[in-house]
C-alpha positions as CSV (number, residue, x, y, z in Angstrom):
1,X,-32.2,-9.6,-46.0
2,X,-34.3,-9.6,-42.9
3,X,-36.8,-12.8,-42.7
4,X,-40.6,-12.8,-43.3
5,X,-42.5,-14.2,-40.0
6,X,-43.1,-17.2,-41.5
7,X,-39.2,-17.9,-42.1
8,X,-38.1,-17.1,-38.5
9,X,-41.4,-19.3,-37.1
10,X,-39.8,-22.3,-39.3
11,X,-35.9,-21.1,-38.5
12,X,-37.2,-20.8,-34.7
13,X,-39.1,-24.2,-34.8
14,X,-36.2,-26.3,-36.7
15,X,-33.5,-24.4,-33.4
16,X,-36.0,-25.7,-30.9
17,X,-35.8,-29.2,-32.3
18,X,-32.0,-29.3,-33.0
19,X,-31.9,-28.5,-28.8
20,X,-34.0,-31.0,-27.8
21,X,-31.8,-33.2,-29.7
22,X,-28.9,-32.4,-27.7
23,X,-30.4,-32.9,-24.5
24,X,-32.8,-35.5,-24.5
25,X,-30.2,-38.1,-24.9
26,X,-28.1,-37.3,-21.8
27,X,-31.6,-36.7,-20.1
28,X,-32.5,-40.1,-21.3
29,X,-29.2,-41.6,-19.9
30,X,-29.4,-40.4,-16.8
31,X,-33.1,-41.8,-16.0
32,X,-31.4,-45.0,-17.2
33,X,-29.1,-45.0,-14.6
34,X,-31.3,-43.8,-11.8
35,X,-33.6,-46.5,-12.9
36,X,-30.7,-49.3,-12.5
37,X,-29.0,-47.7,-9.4
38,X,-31.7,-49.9,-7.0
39,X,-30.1,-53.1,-8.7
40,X,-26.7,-52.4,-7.9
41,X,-24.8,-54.4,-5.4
42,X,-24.2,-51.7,-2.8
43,X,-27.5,-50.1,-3.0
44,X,-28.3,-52.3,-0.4
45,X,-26.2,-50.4,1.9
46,X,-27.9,-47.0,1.9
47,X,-29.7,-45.4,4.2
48,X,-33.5,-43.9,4.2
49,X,-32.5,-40.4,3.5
50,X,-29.8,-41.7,0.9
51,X,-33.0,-44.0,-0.9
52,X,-35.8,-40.9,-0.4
53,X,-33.2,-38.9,-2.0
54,X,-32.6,-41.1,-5.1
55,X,-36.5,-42.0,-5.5
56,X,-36.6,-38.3,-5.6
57,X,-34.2,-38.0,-8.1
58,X,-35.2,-40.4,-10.0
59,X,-38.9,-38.6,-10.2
60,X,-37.8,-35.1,-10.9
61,X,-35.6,-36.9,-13.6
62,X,-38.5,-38.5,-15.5
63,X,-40.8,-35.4,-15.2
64,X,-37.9,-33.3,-16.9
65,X,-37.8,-36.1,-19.8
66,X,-41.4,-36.0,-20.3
67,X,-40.8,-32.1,-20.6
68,X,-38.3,-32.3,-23.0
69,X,-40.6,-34.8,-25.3
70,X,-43.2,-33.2,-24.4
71,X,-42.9,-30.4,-27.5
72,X,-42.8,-32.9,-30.0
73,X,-45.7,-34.8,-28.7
74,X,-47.5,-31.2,-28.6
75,X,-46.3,-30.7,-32.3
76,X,-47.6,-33.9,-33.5
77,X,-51.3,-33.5,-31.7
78,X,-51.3,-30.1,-33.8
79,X,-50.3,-31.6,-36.9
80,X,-51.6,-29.5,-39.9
81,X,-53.8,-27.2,-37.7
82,X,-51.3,-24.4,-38.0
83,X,-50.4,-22.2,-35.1
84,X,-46.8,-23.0,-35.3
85,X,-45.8,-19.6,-33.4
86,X,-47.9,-21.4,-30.6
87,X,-45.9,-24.9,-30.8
88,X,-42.5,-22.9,-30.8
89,X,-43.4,-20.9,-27.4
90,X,-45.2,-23.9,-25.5
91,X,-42.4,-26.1,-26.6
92,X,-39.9,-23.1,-25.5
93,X,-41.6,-22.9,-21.7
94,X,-41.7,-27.3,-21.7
95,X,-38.1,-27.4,-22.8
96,X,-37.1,-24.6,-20.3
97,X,-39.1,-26.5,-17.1
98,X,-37.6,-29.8,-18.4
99,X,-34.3,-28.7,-18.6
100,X,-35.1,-26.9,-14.7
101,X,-35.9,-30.3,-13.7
102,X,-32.9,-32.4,-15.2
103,X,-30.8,-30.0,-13.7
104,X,-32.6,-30.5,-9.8
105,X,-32.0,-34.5,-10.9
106,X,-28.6,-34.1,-11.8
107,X,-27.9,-32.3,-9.1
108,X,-29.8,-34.3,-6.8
109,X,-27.7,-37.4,-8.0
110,X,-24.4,-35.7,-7.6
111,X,-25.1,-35.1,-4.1
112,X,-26.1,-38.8,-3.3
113,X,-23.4,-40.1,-5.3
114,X,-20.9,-38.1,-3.1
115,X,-22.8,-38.7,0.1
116,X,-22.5,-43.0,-0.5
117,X,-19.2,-42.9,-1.9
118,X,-17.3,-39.9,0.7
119,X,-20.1,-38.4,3.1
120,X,-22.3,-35.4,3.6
121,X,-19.2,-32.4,3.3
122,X,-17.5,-34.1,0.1
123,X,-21.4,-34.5,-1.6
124,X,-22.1,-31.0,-0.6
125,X,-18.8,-29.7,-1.9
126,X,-19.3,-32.1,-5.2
127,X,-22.8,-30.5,-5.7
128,X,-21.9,-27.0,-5.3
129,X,-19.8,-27.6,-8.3
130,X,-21.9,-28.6,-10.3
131,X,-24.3,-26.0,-9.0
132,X,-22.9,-23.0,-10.1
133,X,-22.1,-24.3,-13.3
134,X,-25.9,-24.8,-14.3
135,X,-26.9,-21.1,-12.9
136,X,-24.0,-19.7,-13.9
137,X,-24.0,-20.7,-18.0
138,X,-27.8,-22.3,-17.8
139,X,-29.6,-18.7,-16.5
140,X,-27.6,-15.9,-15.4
141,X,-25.5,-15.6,-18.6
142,X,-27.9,-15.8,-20.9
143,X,-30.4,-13.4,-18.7
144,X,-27.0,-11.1,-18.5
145,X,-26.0,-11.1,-21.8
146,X,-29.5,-10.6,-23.0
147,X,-30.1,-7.5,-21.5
148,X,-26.8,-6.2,-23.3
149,X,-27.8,-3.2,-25.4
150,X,-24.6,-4.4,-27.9
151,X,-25.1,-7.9,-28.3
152,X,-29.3,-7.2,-28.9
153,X,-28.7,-4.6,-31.4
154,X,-26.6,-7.3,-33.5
155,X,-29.8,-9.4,-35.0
C-alpha cells in the first residue's frame, strides 16, 4: 500500500528525529571533551599550532552541535503552524552541515591527538584513517548507491 503525503511527511519527520538521536550524543561528548582538554595536566605542554588547532576544533565542534539541535529548535518555533514538509528539508540540510562539521572536529582532534601523543607523520597517518572512513560510508556510498537504477526502483 503506497503512503498518502501526509504519512511519508510524518514517517520522514519521526526518521529525521530517530538520527539526530543517534548522533547528538557522541556530538555532545566530544564538545565535552574538547571543552576539558585545556584543563588537563599536559595541555600545558603544547605548542601554538597544537592550541590554534584544538580552539579550532573545539569551534567547528560546537557549530556542528548547534546544527544538529538546531532542527528541533526550528520544529518547536513552528509549532502548530504547519509546513512540516518544510521542517523535514531544513532540518535535513542542518543535520547534513552539522554532521559536515562534527566530522572536520573529529577529524581535527584525531590529528592533534596524534600530533601531542607521536608527532606530525603518526597524526597524519591516524587522521587519514579516519578520513576515508567518513567520505567513504558518510558521502560517496550513499551518493553511489543512490544513483543505482536497482536499489531506487525498490521503494
Amino acid at each position: 500500500m503506497a503512503e498518502s503525503p501526509k504519512e511519508k511527511t510524518d514517517r520522514q519527520f519521526i526518521e529525521l528525529l530517530n538520527e539526530l538521536r543517534v548522533v547528538l550524543p557522541g556530538a555532545q561528548v566530544l564538545l565535552g571533551f574538547l571543552l576539558t582538554a585545556p584543563l588537563a595536566s599536559r595541555f600545558s605542554r603544547t605548542d601554538q599550532v597544537d592550541r590554534a588547532l584544538l580552539y579550532t576544533c573545539t569551534i567547528v565542534t560546537a557549530v556542528g552541535v548547534l546544527l544538529l539541535m538546531a532542527p528541533s529548535v526550528y520544529h518547536r518555533m513552528r509549532w502548530n503552524e504547519g509546513g512540516k514538509r518544510d521542517v523535514i528539508e531544513i532540518g535535513h540540510r542542518l543535520f547534513l552541515a552539522g554532521t559536515a562539521c562534527l566530522a572536520a572536529g573529529l577529524l581535527c582532534a584525531v590529528y592533534v591527538t596524534g600530533h601531542l601523543l607521536l608527532g606530525s607523520v603518526a597524526a597524519f597517518v591516524a587522521t587519514t584513517i579516519p578520513l576515508v572512513v567518513v567520505f567513504g560510508t558518510w558521502y560517496l556510498l550513499p551518493l553511489r548507491r543512490g544513483r543505482d537504477p536497482r536499489i531506487r526502483s525498490e521503494e
